[in-house]
C-alpha positions as YAML, in Angstrom:
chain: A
units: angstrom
residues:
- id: 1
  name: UNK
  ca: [-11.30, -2.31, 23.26]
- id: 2
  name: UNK
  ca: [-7.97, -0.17, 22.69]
- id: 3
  name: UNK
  ca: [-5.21, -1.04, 19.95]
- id: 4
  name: UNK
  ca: [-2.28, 0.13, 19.58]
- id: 5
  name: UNK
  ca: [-3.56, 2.45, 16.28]
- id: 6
  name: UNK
  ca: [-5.66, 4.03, 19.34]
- id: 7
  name: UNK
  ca: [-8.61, 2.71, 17.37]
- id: 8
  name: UNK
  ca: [-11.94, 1.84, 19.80]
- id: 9
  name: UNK
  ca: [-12.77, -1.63, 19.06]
- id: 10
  name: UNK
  ca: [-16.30, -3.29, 19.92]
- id: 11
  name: UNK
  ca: [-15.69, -7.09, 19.44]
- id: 12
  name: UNK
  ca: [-19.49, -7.51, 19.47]
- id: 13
  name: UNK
  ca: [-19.67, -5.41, 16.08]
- id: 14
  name: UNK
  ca: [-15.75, -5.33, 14.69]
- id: 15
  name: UNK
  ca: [-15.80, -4.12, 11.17]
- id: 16
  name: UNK
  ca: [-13.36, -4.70, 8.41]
- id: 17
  name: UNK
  ca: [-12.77, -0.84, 8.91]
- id: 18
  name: UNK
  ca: [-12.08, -1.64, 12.55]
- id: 19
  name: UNK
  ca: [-8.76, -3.83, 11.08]
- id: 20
  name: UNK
  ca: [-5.38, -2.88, 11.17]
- id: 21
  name: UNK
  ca: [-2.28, -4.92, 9.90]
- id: 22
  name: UNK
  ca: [0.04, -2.68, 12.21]
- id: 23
  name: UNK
  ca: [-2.52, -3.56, 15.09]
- id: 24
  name: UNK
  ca: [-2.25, -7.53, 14.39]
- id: 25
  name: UNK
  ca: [1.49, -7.15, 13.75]
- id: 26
  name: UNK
  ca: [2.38, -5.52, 17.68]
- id: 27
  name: UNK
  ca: [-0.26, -7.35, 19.16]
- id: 28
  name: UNK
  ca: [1.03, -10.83, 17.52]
- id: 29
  name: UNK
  ca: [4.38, -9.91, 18.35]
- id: 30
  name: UNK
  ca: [3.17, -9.49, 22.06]
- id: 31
  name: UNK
  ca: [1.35, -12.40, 22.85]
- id: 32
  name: UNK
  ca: [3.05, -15.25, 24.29]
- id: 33
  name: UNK
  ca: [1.82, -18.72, 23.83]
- id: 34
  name: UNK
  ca: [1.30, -21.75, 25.60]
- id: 35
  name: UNK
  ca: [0.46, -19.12, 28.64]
- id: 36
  name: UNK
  ca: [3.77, -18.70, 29.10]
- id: 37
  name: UNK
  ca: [4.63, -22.23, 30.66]
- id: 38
  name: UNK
  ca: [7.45, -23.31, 28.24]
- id: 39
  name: UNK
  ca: [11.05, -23.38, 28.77]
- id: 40
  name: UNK
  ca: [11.21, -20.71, 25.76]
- id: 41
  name: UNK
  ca: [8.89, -18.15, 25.15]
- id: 42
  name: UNK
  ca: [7.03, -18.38, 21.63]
- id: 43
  name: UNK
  ca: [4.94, -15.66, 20.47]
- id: 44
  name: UNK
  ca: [1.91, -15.56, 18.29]
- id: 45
  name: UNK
  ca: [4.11, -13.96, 15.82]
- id: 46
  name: UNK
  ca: [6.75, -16.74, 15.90]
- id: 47
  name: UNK
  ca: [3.98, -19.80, 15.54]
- id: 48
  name: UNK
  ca: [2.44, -18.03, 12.32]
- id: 49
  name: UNK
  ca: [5.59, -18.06, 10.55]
- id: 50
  name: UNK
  ca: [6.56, -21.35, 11.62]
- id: 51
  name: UNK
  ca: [3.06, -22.78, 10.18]
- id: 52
  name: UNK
  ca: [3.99, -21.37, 6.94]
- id: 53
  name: UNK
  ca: [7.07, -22.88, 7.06]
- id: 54
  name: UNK
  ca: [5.74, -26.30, 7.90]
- id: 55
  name: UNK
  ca: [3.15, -26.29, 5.47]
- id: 56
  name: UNK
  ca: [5.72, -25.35, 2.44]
- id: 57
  name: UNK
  ca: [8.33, -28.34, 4.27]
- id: 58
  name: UNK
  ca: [5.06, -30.50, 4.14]
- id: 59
  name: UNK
  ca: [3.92, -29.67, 0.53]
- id: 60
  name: UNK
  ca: [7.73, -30.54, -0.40]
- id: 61
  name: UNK
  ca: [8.15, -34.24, 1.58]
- id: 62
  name: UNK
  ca: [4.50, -35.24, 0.55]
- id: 63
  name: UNK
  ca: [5.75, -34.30, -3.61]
- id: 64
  name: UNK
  ca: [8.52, -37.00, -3.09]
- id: 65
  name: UNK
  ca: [7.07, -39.83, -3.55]
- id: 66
  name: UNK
  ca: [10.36, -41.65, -2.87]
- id: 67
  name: UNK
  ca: [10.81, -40.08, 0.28]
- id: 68
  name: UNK
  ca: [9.92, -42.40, 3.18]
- id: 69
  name: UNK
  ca: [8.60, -40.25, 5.19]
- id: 70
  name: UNK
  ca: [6.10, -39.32, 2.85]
- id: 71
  name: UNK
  ca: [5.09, -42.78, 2.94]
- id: 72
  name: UNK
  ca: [4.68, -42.75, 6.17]
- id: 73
  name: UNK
  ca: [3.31, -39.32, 7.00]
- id: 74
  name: UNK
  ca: [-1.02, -39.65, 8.33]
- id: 75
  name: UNK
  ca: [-1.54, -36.41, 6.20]
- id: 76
  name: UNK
  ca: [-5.27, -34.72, 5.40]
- id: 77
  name: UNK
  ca: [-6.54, -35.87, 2.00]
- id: 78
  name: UNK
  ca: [-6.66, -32.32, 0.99]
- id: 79
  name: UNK
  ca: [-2.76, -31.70, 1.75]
- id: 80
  name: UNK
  ca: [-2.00, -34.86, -0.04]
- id: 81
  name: UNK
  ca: [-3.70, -34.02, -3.54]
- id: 82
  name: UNK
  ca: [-1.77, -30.10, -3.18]
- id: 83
  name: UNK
  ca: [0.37, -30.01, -5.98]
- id: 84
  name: UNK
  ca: [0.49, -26.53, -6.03]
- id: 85
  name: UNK
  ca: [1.48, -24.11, -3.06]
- id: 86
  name: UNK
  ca: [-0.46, -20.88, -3.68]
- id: 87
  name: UNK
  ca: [0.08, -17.52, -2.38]
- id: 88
  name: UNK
  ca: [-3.31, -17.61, -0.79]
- id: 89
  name: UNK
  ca: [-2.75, -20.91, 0.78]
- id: 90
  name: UNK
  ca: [0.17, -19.65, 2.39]
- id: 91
  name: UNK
  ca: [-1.15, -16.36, 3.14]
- id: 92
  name: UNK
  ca: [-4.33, -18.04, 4.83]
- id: 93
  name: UNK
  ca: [-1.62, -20.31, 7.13]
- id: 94
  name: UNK
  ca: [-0.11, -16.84, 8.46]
- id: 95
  name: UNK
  ca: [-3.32, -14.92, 8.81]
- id: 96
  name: UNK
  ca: [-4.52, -18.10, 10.89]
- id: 97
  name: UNK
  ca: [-4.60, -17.15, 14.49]
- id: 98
  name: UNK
  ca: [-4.71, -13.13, 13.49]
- id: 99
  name: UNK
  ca: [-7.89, -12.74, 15.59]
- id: 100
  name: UNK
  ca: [-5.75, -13.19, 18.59]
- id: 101
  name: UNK
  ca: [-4.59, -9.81, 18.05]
- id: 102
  name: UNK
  ca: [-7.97, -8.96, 19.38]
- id: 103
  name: UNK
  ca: [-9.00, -11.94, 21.41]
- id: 104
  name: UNK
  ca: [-5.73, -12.89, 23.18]
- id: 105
  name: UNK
  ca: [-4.56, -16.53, 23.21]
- id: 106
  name: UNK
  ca: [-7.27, -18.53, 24.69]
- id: 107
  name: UNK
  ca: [-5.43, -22.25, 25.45]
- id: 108
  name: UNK
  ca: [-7.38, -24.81, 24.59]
- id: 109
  name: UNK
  ca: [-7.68, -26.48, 28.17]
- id: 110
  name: UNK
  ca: [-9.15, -23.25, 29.48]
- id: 111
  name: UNK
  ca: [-11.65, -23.20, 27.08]
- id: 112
  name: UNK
  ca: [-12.88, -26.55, 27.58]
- id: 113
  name: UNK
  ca: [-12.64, -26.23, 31.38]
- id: 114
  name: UNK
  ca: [-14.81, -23.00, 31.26]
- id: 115
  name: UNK
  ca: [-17.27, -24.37, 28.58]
- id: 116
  name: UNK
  ca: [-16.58, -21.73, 25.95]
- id: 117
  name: UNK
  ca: [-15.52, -23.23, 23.15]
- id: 118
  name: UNK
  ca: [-18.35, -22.42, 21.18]
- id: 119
  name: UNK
  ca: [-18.51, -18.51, 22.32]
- id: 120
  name: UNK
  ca: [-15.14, -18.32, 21.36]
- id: 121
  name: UNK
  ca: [-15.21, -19.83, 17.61]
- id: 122
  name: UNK
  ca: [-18.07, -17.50, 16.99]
- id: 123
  name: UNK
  ca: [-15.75, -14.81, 18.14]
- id: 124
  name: UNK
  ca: [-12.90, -15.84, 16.11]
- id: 125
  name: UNK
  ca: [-15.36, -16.38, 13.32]
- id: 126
  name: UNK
  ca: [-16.36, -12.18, 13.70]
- id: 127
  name: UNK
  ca: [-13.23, -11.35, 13.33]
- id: 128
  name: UNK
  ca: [-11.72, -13.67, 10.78]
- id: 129
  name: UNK
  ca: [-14.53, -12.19, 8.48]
- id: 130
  name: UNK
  ca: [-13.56, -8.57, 9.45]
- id: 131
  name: UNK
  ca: [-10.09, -9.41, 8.17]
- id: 132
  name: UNK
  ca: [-11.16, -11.17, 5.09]
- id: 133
  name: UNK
  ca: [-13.05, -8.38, 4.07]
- id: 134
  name: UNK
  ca: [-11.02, -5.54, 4.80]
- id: 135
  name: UNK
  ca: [-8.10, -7.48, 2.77]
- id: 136
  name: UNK
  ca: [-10.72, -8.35, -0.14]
- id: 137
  name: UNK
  ca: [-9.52, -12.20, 0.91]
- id: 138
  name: UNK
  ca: [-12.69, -15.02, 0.19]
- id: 139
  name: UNK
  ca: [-12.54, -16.57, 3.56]
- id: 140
  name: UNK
  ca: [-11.00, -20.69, 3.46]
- id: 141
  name: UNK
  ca: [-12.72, -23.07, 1.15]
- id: 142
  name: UNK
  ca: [-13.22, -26.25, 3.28]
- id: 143
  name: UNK
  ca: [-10.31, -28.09, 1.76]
- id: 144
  name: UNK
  ca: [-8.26, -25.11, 3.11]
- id: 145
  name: UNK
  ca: [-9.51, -24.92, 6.42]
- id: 146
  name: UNK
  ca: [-9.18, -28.69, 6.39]
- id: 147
  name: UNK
  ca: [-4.91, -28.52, 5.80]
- id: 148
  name: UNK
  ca: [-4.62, -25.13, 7.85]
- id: 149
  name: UNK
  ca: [-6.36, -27.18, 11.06]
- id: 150
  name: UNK
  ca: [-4.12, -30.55, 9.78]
- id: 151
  name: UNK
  ca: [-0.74, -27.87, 10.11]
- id: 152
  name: UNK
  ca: [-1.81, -25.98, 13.15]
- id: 153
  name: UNK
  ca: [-2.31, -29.23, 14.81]
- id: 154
  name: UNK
  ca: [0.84, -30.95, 13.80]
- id: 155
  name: UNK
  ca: [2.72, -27.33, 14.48]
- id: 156
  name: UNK
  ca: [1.42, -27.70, 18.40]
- id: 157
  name: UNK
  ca: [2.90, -31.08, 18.79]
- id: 158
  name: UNK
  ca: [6.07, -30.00, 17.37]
- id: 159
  name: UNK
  ca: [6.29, -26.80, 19.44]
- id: 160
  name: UNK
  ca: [4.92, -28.64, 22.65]
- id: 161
  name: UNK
  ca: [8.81, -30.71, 21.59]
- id: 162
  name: UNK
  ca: [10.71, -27.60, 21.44]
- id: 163
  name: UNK
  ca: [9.52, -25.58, 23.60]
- id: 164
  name: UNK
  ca: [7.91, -27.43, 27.02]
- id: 165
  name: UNK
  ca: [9.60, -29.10, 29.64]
- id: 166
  name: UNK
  ca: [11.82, -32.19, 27.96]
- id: 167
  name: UNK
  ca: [9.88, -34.80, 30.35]
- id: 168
  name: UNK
  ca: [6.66, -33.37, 29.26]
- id: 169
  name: UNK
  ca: [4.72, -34.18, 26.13]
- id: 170
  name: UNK
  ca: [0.88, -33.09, 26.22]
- id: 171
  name: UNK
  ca: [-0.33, -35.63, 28.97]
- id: 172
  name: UNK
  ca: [1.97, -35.32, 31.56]
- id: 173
  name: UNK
  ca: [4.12, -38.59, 30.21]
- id: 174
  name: UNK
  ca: [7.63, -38.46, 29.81]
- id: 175
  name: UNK
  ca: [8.47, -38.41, 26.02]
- id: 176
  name: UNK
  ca: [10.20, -42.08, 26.47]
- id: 177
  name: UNK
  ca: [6.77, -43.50, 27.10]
- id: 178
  name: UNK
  ca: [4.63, -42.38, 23.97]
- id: 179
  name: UNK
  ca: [4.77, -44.53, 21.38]
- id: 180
  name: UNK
  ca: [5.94, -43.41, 17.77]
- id: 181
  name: UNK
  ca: [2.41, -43.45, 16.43]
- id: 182
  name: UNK
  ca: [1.77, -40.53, 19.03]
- id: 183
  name: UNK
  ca: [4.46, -38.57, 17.72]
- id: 184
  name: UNK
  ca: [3.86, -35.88, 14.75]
- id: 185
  name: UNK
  ca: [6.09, -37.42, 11.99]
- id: 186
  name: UNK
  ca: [8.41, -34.93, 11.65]
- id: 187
  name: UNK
  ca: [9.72, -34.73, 15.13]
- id: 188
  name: UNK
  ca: [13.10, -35.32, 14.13]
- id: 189
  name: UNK
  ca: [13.45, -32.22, 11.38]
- id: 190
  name: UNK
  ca: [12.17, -29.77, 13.77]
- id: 191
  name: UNK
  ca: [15.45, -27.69, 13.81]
- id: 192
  name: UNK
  ca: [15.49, -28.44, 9.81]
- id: 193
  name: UNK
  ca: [12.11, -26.58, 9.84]
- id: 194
  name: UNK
  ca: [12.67, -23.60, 12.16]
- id: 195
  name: UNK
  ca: [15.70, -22.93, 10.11]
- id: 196
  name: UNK
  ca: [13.10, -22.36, 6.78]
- id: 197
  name: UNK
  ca: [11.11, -19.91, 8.68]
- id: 198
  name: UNK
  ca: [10.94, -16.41, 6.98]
- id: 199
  name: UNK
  ca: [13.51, -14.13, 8.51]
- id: 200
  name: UNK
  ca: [11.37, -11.25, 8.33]
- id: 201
  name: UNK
  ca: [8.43, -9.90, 10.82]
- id: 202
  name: UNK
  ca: [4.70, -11.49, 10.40]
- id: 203
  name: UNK
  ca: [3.72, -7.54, 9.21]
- id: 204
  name: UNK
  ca: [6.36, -7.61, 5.89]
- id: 205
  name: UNK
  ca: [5.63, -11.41, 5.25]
- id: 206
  name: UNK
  ca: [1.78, -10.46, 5.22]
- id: 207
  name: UNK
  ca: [2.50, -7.96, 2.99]
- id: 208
  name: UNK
  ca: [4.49, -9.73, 0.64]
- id: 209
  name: UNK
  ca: [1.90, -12.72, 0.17]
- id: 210
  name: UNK
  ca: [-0.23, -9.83, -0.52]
- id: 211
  name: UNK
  ca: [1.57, -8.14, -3.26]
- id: 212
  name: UNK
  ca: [2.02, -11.75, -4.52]
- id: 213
  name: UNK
  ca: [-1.60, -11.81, -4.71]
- id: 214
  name: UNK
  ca: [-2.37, -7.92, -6.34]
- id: 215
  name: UNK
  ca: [-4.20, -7.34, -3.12]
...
């Protein structure tokens, strides 16, 4: 496989020598999401950030205890005993769906139509570790992975909002008829939390967790 460094890649063997931010960085930037079928186009690049932004949004509502909506909110156990939002935590959230870089965006529906889902974790799995090595990261605890699936998750039902077809939600209903439980509980703060995404690319925000780290 060709990147954009006009490094060879062989996704059977990737190495941690094999990684490239710059590579993750264009090809993140590139990749458009939901295959494209949105009335917006959001890129790889874009969701990354806006994880981070909903996990540090998240961590904030769920350390107000006076704040209804963390009453309210169905969060992971691990998310809820956070106190403390780490560099690595956050820097974890944004390296998240890196692999697509070198995998593409696989939608989940494909996946399960085909029967692949298990060939593709153990390709994500490859290169996650490549990455993790080559930036001297440990790879997620399982607490971690457990509140970067619980934000990934809630961030597709948000985006599915923003971006997809305003009759559409997921199942082919029209918004009106899914009840509230269905909806991710912080529907109504979605502009709130794209305005708190970085304004910088996913390259310099990598980076900067990074340097926040001594990496």
């Amino acid at each position: 496989m060709h990147m954009p460094s006009g490094r060879w890649i062989d996704l059977n063997n990737i190495k941690p020598t094999d990684i490239c931010l710059e590579d993750i960085a264009h090809c993140l930037a590139g990749i458009i999401r939901w295959g494209g079928c949105t009335t917006r186009w959001e890129t790889d690049e874009d969701h990354c950030l806006f994880c981070e932004a909903l996990l540090v949004y998240a961590v904030k509502v769920l350390n107000d205890t006076r704040s209804r909506k963390a009453k309210s909110l169905d969060a992971c156990a691990n998310l809820l005993n956070l106190t403390h939002l780490s560099p690595r935590l956050r820097l974890l959230i944004v390296l998240h769906d890196a692999h697509e870089a070198y995998l593409g965006d696989i939608r989940r529906p494909t996946a399960v139509a085909l029967g692949i889902e298990e060939v593709i974790a153990a390709a994500k799995a490859r290169v996650d570790t490549a990455i993790y090595v080559h930036l001297h990261l440990a790879p997620p605890t399982e607490a971690e992975r457990e509140i970067i699936h619980y934000i990934d998750d809630w961030a597709l039902k948000l985006e599915a909002l923003w971006y997809m077809h305003p009759n559409v939600f997921r199942t082919g209903r029209k918004v009106s008829e899914v009840t509230h439980a269905e909806m991710p509980p912080w529907h109504g703060v979605t502009t709130h939390i794209f305005a708190q995404v970085p304004g910088s690319t996913w390259l310099n925000r990598v980076r900067s967790l990074l340097n926040d780290l001594d990496l």
